[in-house]
VEXDREN-2710 file (C-alpha; in Angstrom, 1 decimal):
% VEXDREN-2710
k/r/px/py/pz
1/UNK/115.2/68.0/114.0
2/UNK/116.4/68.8/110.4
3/UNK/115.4/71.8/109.1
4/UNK/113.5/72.0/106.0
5/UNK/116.4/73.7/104.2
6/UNK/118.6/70.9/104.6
7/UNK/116.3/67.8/104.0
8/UNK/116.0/69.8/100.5
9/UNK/119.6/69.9/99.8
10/UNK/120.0/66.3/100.5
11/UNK/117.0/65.4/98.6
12/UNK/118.2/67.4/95.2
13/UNK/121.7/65.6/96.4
14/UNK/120.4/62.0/96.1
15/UNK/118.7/63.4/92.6
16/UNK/121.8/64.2/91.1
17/UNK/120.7/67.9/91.2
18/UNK/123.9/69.4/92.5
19/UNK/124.2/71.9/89.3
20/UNK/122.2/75.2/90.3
21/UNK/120.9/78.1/87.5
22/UNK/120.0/81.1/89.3
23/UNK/120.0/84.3/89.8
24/UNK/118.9/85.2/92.9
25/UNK/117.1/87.9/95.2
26/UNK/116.7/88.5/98.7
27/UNK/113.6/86.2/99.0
28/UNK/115.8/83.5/97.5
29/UNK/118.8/83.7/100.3
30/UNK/117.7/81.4/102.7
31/UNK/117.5/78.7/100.0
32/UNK/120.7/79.2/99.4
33/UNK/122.3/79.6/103.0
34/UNK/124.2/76.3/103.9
35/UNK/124.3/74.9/100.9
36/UNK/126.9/71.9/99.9
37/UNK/130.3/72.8/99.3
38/UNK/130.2/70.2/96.1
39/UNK/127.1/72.0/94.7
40/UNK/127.6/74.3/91.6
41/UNK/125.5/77.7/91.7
42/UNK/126.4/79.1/87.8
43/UNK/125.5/82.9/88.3
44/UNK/123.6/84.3/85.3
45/UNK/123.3/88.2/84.9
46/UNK/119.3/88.1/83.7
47/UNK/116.9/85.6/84.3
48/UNK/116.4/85.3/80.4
49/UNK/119.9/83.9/80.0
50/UNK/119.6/81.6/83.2
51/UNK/117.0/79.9/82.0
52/UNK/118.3/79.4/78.4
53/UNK/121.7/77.9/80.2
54/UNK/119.6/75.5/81.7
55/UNK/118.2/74.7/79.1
56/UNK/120.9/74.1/77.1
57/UNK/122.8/71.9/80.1
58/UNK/119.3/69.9/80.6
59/UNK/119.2/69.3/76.9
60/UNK/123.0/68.2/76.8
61/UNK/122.8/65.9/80.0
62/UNK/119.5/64.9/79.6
63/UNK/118.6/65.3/83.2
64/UNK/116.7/67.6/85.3
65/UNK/118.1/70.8/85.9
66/UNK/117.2/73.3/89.0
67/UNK/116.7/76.8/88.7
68/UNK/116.7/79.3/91.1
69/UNK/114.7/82.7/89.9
70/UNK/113.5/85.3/92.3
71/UNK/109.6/86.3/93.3
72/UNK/107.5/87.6/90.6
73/UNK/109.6/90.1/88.6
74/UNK/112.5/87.8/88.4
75/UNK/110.1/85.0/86.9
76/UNK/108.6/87.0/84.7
77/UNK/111.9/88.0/83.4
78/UNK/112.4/84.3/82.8
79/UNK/109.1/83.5/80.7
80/UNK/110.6/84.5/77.0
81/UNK/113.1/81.9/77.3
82/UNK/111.0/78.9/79.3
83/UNK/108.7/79.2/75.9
84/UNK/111.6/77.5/74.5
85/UNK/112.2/75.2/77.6
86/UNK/107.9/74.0/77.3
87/UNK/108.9/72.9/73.4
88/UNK/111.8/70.9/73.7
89/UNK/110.5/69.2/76.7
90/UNK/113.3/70.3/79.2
91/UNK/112.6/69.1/82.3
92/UNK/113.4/72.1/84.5
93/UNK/112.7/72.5/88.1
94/UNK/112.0/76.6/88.6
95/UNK/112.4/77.4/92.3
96/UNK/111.5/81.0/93.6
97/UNK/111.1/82.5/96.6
98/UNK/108.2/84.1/98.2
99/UNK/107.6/86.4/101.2
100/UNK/107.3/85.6/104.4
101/UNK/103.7/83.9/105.0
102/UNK/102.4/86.6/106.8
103/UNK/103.0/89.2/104.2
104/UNK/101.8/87.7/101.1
105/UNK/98.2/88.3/101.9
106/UNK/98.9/92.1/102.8
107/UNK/100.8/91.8/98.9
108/UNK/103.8/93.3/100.9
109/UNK/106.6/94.3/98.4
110/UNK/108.4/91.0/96.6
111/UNK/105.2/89.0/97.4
112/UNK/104.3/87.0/95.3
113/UNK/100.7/87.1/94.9
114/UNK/99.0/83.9/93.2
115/UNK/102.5/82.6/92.9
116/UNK/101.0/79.0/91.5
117/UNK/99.2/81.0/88.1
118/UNK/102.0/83.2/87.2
119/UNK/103.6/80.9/85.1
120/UNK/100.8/78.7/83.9
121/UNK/100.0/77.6/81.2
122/UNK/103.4/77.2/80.4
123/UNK/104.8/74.9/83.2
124/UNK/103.4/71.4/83.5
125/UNK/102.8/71.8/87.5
126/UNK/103.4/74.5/89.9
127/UNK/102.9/74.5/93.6
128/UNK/103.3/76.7/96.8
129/UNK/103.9/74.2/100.0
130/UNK/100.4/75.0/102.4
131/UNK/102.9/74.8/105.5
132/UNK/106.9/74.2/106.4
133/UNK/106.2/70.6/106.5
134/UNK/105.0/70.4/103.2
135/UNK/108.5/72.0/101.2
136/UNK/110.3/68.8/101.2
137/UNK/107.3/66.6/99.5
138/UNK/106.6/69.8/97.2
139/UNK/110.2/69.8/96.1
140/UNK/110.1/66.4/95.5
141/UNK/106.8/66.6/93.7
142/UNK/108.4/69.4/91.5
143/UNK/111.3/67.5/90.5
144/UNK/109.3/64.3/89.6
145/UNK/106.4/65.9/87.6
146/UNK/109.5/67.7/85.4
147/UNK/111.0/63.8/85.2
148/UNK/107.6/62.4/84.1
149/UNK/105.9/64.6/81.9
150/UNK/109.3/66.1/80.4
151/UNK/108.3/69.7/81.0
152/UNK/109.3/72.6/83.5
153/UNK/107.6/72.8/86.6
154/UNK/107.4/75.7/88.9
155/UNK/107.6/76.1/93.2
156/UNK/107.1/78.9/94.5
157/UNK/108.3/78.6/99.0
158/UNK/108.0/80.7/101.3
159/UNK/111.6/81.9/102.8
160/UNK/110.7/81.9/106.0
161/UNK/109.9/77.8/105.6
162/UNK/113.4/76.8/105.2
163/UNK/114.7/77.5/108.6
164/UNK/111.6/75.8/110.0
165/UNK/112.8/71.9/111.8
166/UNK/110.5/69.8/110.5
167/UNK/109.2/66.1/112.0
168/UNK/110.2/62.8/111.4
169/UNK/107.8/62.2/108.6
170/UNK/109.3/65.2/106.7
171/UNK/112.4/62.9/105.8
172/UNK/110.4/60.1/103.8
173/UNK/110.5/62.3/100.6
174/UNK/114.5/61.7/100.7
175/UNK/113.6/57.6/99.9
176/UNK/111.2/58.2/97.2
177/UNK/111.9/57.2/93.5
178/UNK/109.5/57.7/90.9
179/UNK/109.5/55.6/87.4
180/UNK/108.0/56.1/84.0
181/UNK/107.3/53.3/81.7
182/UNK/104.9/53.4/78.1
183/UNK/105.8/50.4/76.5
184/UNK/103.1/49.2/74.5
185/UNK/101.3/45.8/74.2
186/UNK/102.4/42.9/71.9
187/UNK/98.9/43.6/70.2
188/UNK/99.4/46.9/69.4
189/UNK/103.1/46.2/68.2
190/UNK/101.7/43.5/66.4
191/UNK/99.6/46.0/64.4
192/UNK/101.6/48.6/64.2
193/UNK/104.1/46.4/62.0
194/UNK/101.5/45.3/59.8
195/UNK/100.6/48.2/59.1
196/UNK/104.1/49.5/58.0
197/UNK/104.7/45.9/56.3
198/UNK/101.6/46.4/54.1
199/UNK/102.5/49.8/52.6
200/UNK/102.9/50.3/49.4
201/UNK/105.4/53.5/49.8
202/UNK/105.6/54.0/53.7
203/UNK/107.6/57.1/55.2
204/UNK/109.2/58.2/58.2
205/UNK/108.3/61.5/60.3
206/UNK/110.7/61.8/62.9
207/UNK/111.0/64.5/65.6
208/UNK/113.0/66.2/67.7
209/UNK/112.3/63.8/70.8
210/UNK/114.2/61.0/69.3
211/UNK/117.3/62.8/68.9
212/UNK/116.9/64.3/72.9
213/UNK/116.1/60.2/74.2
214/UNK/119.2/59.0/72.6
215/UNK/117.4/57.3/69.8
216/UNK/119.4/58.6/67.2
217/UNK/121.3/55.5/66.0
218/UNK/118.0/53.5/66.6
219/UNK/116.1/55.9/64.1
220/UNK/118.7/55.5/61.3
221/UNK/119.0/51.9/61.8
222/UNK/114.8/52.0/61.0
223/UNK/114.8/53.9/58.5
224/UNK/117.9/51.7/56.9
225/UNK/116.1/48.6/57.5
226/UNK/113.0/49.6/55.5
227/UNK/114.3/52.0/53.1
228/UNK/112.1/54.7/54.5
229/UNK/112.1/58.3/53.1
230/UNK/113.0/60.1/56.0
231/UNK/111.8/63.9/57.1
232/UNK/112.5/65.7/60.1
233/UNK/109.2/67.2/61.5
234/UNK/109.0/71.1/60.9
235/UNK/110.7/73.8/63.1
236/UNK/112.9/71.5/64.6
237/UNK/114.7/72.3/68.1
238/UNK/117.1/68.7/67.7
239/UNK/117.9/67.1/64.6
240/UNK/117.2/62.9/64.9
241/UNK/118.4/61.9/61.3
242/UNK/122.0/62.8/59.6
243/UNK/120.8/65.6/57.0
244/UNK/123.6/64.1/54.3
245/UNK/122.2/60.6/54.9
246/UNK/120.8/58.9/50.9
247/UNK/117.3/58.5/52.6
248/UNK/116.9/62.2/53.9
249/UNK/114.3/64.1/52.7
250/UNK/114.7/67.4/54.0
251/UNK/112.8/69.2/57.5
252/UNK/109.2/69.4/56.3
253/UNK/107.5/72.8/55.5
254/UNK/106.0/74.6/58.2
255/UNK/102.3/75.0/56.4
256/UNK/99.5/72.6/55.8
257/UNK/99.6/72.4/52.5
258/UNK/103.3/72.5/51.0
259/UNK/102.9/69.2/54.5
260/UNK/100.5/67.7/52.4
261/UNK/102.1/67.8/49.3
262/UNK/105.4/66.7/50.4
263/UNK/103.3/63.2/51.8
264/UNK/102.0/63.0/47.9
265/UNK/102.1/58.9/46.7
266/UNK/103.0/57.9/50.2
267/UNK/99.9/56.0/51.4
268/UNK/101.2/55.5/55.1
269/UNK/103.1/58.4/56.9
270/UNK/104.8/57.1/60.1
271/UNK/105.8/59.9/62.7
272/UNK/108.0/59.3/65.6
273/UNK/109.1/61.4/68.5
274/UNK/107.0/64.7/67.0
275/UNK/104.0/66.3/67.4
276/UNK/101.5/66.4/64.5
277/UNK/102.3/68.8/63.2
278/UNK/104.1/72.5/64.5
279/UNK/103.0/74.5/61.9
280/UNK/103.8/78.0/61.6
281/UNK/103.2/79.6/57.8
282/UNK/99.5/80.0/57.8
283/UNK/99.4/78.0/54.2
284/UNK/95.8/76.1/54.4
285/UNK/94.6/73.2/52.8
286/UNK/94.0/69.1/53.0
287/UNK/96.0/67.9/56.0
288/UNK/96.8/64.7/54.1
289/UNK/96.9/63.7/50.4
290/UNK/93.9/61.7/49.7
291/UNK/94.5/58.1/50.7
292/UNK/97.4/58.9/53.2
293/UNK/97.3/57.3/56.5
294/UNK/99.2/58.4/59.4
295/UNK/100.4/57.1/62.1
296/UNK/102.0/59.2/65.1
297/UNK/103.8/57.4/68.2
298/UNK/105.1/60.3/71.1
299/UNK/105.1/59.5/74.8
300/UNK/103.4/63.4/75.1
301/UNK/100.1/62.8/76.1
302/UNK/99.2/66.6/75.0
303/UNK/100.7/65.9/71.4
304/UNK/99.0/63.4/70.7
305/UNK/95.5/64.7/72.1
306/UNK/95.6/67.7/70.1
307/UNK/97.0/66.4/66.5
308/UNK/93.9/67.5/64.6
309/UNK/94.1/63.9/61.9
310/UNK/95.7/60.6/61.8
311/UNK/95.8/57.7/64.9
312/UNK/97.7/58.1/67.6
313/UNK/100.0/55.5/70.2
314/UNK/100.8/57.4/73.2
315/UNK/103.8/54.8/74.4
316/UNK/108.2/55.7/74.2
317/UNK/109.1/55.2/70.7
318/UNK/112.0/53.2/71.7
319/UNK/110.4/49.6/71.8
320/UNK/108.5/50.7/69.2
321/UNK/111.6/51.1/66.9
322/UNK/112.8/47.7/68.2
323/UNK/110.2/46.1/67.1
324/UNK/109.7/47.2/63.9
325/UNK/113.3/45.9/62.9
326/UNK/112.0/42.7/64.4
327/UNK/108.8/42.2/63.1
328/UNK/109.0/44.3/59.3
329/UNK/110.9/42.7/56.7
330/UNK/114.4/44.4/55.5
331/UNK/113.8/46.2/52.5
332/UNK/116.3/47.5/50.2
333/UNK/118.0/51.0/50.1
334/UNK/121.4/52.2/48.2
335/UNK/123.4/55.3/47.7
336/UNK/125.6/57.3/49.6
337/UNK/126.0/60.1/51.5
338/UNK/125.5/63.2/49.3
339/UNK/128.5/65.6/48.6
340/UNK/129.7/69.0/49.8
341/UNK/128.0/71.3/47.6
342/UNK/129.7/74.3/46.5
343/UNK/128.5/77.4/49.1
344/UNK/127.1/80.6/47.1
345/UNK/129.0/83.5/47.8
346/UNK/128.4/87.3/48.7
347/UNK/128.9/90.4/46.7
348/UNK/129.2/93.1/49.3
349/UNK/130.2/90.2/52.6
350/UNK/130.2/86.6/53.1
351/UNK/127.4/84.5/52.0
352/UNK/126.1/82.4/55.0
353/UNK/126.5/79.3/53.2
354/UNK/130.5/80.2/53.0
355/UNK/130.3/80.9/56.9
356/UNK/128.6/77.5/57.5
357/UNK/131.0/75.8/54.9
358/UNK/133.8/76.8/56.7
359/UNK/132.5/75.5/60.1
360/UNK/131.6/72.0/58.6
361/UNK/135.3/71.9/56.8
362/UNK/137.1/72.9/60.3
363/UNK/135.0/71.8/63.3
364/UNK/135.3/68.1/64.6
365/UNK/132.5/65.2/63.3
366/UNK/131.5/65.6/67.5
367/UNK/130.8/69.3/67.4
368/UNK/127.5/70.5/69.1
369/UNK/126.2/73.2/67.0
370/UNK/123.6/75.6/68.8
371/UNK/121.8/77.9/66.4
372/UNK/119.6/80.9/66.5
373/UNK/120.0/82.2/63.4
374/UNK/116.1/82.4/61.7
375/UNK/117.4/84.1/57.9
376/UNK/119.9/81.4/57.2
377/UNK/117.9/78.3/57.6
378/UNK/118.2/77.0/54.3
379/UNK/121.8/78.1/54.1
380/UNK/122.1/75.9/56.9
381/UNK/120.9/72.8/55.8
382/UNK/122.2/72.8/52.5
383/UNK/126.1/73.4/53.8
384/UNK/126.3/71.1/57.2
385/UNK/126.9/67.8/57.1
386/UNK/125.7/66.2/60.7
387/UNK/125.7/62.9/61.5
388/UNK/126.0/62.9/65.5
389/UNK/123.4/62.4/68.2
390/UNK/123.3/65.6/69.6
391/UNK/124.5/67.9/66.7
392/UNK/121.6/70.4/67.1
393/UNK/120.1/72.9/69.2
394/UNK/117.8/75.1/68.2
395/UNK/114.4/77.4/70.6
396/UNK/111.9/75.4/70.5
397/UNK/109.4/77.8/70.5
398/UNK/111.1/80.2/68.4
399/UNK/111.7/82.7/71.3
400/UNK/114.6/84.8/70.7
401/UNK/117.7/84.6/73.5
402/UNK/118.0/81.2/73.5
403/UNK/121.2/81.2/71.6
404/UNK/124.7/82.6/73.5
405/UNK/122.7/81.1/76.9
406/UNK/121.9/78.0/75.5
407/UNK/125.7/77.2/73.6
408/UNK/127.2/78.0/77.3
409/UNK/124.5/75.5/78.9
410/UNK/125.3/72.7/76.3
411/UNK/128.9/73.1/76.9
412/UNK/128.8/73.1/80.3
413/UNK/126.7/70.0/80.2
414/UNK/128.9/67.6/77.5
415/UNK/132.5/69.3/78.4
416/UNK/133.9/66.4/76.4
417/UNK/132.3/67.6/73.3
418/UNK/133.3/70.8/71.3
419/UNK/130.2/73.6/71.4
420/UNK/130.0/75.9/68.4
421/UNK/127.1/79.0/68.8
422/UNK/125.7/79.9/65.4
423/UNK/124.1/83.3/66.7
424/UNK/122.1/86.2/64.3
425/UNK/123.2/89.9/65.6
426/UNK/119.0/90.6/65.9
427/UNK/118.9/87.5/68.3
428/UNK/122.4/87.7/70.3
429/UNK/121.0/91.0/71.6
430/UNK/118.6/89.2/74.3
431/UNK/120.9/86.9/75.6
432/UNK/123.7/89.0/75.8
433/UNK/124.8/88.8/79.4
434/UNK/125.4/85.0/78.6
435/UNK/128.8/86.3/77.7
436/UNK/129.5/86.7/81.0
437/UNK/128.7/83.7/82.6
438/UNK/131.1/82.0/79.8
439/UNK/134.2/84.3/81.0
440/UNK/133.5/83.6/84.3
441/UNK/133.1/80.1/84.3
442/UNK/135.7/79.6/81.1
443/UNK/133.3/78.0/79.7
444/UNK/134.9/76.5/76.6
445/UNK/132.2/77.8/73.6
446/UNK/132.9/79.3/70.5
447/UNK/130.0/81.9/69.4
448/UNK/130.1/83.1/66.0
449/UNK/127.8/85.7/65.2
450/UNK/126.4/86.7/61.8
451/UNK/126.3/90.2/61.8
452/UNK/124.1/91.5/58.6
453/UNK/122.3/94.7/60.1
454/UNK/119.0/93.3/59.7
455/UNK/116.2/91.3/61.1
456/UNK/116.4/88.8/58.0
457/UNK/113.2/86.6/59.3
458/UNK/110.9/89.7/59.4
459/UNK/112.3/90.8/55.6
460/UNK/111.0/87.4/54.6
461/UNK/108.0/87.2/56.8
462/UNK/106.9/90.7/56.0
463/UNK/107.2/89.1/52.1
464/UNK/105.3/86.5/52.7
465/UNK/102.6/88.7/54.6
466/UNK/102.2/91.6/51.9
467/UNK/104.1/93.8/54.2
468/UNK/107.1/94.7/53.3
469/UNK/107.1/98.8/54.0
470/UNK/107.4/97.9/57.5
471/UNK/109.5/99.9/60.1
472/UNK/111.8/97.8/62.9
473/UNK/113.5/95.5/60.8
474/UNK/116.6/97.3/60.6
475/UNK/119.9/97.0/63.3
476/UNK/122.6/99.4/62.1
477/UNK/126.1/100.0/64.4
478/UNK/126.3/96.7/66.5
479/UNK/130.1/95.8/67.5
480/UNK/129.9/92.3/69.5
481/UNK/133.7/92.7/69.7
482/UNK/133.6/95.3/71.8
483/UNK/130.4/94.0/73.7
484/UNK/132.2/90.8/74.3
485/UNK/134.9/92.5/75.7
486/UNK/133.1/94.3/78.1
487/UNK/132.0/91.4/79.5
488/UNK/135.3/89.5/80.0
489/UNK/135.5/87.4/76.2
490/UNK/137.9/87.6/73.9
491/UNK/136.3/88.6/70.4
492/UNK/137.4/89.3/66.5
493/UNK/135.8/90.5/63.4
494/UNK/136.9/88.7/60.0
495/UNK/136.2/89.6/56.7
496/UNK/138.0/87.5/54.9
497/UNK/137.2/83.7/54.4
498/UNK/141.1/82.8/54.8
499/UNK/140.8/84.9/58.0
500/UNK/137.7/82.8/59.1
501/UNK/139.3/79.6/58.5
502/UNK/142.1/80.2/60.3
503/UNK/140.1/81.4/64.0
504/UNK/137.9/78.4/63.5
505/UNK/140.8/76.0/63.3
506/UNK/142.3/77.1/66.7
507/UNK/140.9/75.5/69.3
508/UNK/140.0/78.1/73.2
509/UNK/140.0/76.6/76.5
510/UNK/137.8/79.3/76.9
511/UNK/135.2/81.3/74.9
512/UNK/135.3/83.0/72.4
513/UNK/133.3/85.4/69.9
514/UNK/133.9/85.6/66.1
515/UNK/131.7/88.5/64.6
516/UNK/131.5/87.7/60.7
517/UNK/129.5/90.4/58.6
518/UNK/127.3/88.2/56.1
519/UNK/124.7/88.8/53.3
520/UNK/121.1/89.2/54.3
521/UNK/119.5/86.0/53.2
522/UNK/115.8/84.8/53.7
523/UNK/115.2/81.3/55.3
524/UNK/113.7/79.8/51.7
END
């Protein structure tokens, strides 16, 4: 009879789930014994840093992703960075071991006691099989709630259930296939478009879900057909509309009312692929100008249950899009693509807008850009020119360490695409041991970190607050070139813009680290 153990390998092998994030404990062994030669186990040094690779590759390949933590402690460790996972909609499958059943109720050291709670509310579904028999369909259940509701789920298994030789019935789980379909009716297409067709000034919402379903070329195309002003919902984690593009209106405000105002004369506001809205800046006031209606299509059933104004579709915004360019008459837009501006400059060090000039003047059109840099947000935007599916990664939740982890997940997931990690010194500290896993694996990512001895967010937040005498915000006497090295990747400093040029134009088969001191700058 097959053992538990290997019905689960041969189930995540029929899934495609050969590609294994871990970092593993003693509860976590048997899991691991046997286990296909074709598998891939990438070894990360924290938990932290295993799940933001995960991330990253899930977000890259658009596929589920396994990941193997250990017991309690080690999933703790892993929370910070599954924040980020839960709001780009990753659908990752944590594993972890547990005791041996007859130890967990004694709370025997590396038990896991109430394994199913200790990561809610964050994951979408966790489960502890009630008996051997049960690990196959659990795994399976795991894998397809984190397919269907796009969100990590959580099993926690007993590690004295995979050596167990299960029955007969234990091998159904290997035919299963689960499906997801939201397409809506022709009715409520049908009034969808007349509402967009009777507008007087319509505009176009969209989030970061249309950029991670491949609708990225569909979304233009929409907004081209109509002549839609286009935003970007606020605190984005993907960018779904080029950001140089005639129509673009910038990424929305993170407060109610700067929202508001920006939706001023438009009497219809149509939101795709975003929730309604992420706000952050507590800036109250009217959720909507006067005489705005709004319109929000997401496939997350949460989003849209918890958007406090507007109507609501819950259905995949893909057929929606089609048929809108079917059913809504063209109208016109003009004007081109707007031009390089000219990137302010530092007095003491670079400006960041001369760091993220230089990238957009050497890196490829195709370059994945992962960024976790919170100061220079608006240096960002107003230097890169990105008009790629797939150009932008950025946490989700805002949780710091997504950044080196992430940029060697993405390029391990799209190795045909360059990777470029836009990294602040405050957050490159709690993902460090990323570094590692790219010299290891020669993982071919360039980081470049900003290095202005400050936490530039909290400067501006503490602003913004009436708190500016505030202690913690400073960083002096961090050298990434010598951290780097330490953990296997080779790493420079430049100064000098000429200098910066030149190291970006070369192209690694590995990684790399390029420490650039910048100018503090504030995100507005």
């Amino acid at each position: 009879m097959p053992t538990a153990r290997r019905l689960a390998h041969e189930f995540l092998d029929r899934r495609g789930l050969t590609t294994i994030f871990g970092n593993p404990g003693s509860n976590e062994l048997p899991f691991l014994a046997e286990l296909p030669s074709h598998f891939r186990y990438v070894l990360g040094l924290h938990e932290g840093a295993v799940v933001g690779m995960a991330d990253g590759y899930a977000q890259a390949t658009g596929r589920p992703v396994l990941v193997n933590l250990h017991a309690a402690a080690g999933s703790g460790n892993a929370m910070g960075a599954l924040t980020n996972a839960v709001y780009s909609r990753s659908p990752l499958v944590l594993t972890a071991g547990q005791q041996v059943r007859s130890a967990i109720g004694l709370e025997a050291m590396l038990a896991n006691v109430e394994a199913t709670q200790l990561m809610r509310p964050l994951v979408g579904w966790a489960g502890e099989p009630s008996c051997a028999e049960d690990v196959p369909r659990s795994l399976a259940q795991a894998v397809f709630e984190a397919e269907l509701h796009r969100r990590p789920t959580y099993l926690s298994v007993p590690y004295d259930d995979w050596a167990a030789e299960l029955p007969a019935n234990a091998a159904a789980t290997l035919h299963r296939n689960v499906q997801r379909g939201l397409t809506p009716d022709a009715a409520q297409l049908d009034e969808l478009a007349a509402a967009v067709a009777g507008a007087e000034n319509p505009a176009l919402v969209l989030g970061g879900d249309i950029d991670a379903t491949g609708l990225f070329d569909r979304a233009v195309a929409l907004a081209e057909h109509l002549g839609l002003p286009t935003w970007v919902a606020p605190s984005p984690h993907r960018l779904p509309f080029p950001n140089r593009h005639p129509l673009f209106r910038g990424v929305l405000p993170a407060g109610i009312a700067p929202i508001s105002a920006a939706f001023t004369g438009h009497d219809l506001v149509l939101v795709l692929g975003a929730p309604v809205f992420r706000y952050h800046q507590h800036v109250p006031g009217a959720y909507l100008p006067e005489g705005t209606r709004l319109i929000q299509v997401t496939d997350d059933f949460g989003a849209a249950a918890r958007a406090p104004m507007g109507e609501a579709l819950v259905a995949d915004p893909a057929p929606v899009i089609e048929a809108l360019l079917a059913k809504v008459p063209a109208r016109t837009s003009g004007g081109g693509f707007a031009v390089d501006p000219e990137p302010k400059t530092g007095a003491k060090a670079l400006h960041p807008e001369q760091v993220f000039a230089a990238l957009r003047e050497t890196q490829t059109d195709d370059t994945r850009y992962v960024v976790e840099s919170t100061s220079t947000n608006s240096a960002w935007w107003r230097q890169m020119d990105l008009r790629r599916e797939g150009s932008y990664f950025f946490p989700a939740a805002g949780g710091l360490g997504f950044g080196l982890p992430a940029a060697v997940g993405v390029a391990m997931g799209s190795p045909d695409r360059p990777v470029v990690g836009v990294i602040g010194d405050g957050s490159a500290n709690y993902g460090i041991t990323a570094l590692w896993s790219a010299a290891h694996y020669r993982v071919p990512v360039t980081f470049v970190i900003l290095r202005n001895g400050v936490y530039g967010a909290l400067r501006w937040f503490g602003e913004l607050l009436g708190t500016p005498d505030v202690p913690g915000t400073e960083i002096p006497g961090l050298d990434f070139t010598a951290i780097a090295a330490g953990y296997g990747v080779p790493a420079t400093t430049v100064t000098d813009l000429g200098d910066l040029h030149d190291q970006l134009k070369s192209t690694p088969d590995g990684p790399r680290l390029i420490q650039v001191d910048t100018e503090p700058t504030t995100p507005e």
